[in-house]
VOKOLDO-619612 format. One line per field, with one value per residue (C-alpha): residue number from 1; residue in one letter; x negated, y negated, z negated. Coordinates in Angstrom, 1 decimal. Example, Ala and Ser with C-alpha at 12.3 -4.5 7.8 and 13.67 -1.06 7.14 Angstrom:
<recs>
seq 1, 2
type A, S
X -12.3, -13.7
Y 4.5, 1.1
Z -7.8, -7.1
</recs>
This chain:
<recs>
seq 1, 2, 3, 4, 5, 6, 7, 8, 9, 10, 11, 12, 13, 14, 15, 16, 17, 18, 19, 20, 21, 22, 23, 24, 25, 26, 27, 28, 29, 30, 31, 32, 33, 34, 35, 36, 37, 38, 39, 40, 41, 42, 43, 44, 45, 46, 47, 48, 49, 50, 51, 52, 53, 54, 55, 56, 57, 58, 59, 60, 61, 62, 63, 64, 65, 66, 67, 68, 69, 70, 71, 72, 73, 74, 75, 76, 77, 78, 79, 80, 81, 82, 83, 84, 85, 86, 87, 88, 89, 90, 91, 92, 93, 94, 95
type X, X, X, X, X, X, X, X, X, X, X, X, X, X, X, X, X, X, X, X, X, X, X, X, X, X, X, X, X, X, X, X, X, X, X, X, X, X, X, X, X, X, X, X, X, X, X, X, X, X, X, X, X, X, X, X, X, X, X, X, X, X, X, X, X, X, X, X, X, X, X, X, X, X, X, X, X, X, X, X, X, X, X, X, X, X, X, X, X, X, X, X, X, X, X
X -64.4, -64.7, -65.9, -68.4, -69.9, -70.3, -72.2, -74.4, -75.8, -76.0, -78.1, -80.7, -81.2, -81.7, -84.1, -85.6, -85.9, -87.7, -90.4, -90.7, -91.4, -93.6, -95.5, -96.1, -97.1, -99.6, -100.9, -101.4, -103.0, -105.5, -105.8, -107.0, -108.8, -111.1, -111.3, -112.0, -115.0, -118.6, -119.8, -123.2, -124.4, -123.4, -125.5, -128.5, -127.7, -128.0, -130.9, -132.4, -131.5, -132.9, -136.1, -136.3, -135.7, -138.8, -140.9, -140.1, -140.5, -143.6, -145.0, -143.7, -145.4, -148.8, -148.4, -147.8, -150.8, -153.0, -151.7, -152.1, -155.5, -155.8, -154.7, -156.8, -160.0, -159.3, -158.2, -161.6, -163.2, -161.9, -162.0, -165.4, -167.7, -171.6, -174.4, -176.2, -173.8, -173.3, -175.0, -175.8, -175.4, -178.6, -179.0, -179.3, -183.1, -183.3, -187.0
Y -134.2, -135.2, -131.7, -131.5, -135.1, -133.4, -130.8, -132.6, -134.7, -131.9, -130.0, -133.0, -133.6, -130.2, -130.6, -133.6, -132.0, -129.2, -131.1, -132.7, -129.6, -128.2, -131.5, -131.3, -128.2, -128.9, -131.3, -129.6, -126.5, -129.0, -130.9, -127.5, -126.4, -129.6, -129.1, -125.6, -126.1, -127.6, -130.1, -130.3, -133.1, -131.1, -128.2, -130.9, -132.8, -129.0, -127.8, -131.2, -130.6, -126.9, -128.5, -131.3, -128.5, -126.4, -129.2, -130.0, -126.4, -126.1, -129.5, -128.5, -124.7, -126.9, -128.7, -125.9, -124.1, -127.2, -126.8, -123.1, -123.4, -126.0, -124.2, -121.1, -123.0, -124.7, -121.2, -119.7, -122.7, -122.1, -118.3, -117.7, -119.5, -120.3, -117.9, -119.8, -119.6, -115.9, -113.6, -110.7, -106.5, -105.3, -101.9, -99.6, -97.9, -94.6, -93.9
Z -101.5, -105.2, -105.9, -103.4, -104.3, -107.8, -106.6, -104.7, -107.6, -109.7, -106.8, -106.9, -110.2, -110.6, -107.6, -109.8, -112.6, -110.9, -109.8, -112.3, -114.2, -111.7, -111.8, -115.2, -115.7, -112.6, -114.6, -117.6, -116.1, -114.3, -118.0, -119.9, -116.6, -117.0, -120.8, -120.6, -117.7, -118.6, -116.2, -114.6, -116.8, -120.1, -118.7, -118.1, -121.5, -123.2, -121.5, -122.5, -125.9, -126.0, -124.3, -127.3, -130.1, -128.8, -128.5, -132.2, -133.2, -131.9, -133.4, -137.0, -136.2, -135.4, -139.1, -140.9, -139.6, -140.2, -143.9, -144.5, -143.6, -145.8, -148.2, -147.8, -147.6, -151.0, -152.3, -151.0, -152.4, -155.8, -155.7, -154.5, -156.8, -155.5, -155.6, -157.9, -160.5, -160.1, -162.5, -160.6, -162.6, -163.2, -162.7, -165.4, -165.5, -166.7, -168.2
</recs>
């Protein structure tokens, strides 16, 4: 009888410990399935962020177009000087 009690017990803990294995790893494959998934509000935060970065890009585009012309009208200014000051060639005249 003593022999059979014995291998009862060590039938349910090896029953516990089963489950216990089984719940852990359930566990853990639900733990890295969470982690490894993107929820819907990660998806909206990164469109959002996408959406903000354009915006930003195309505001910094708009300054630097506002500058380079800028720039080019000061460079025409300084490289074209006025008519007035302009010597015109004369023409050689062959007699």
């Amino acid at each position: 009888m003593e022999t059979r009690h014995i291998i009862k017990r060590l039938n349910n803990n090896i029953k516990m410990i089963m489950k216990r294995l089984i719940k852990r790893y359930i566990i853990k494959a639900q733990a890295d399935k969470e982690s490894d998934e993107i929820t819907e509000g990660e998806l909206k935060e990164i469109k959002q962020d996408i959406s903000s970065l354009r915006y930003e890009l195309l505001e910094e585009k708009s300054q630097n177009l506002e500058t380079l012309d800028g720039l080019l009208r000061r460079m025409g200014e300084i490289s074209t000087p006025s008519a007035a000051s302009v010597a015109l060639p004369v023409a050689p005249t062959y007699i």
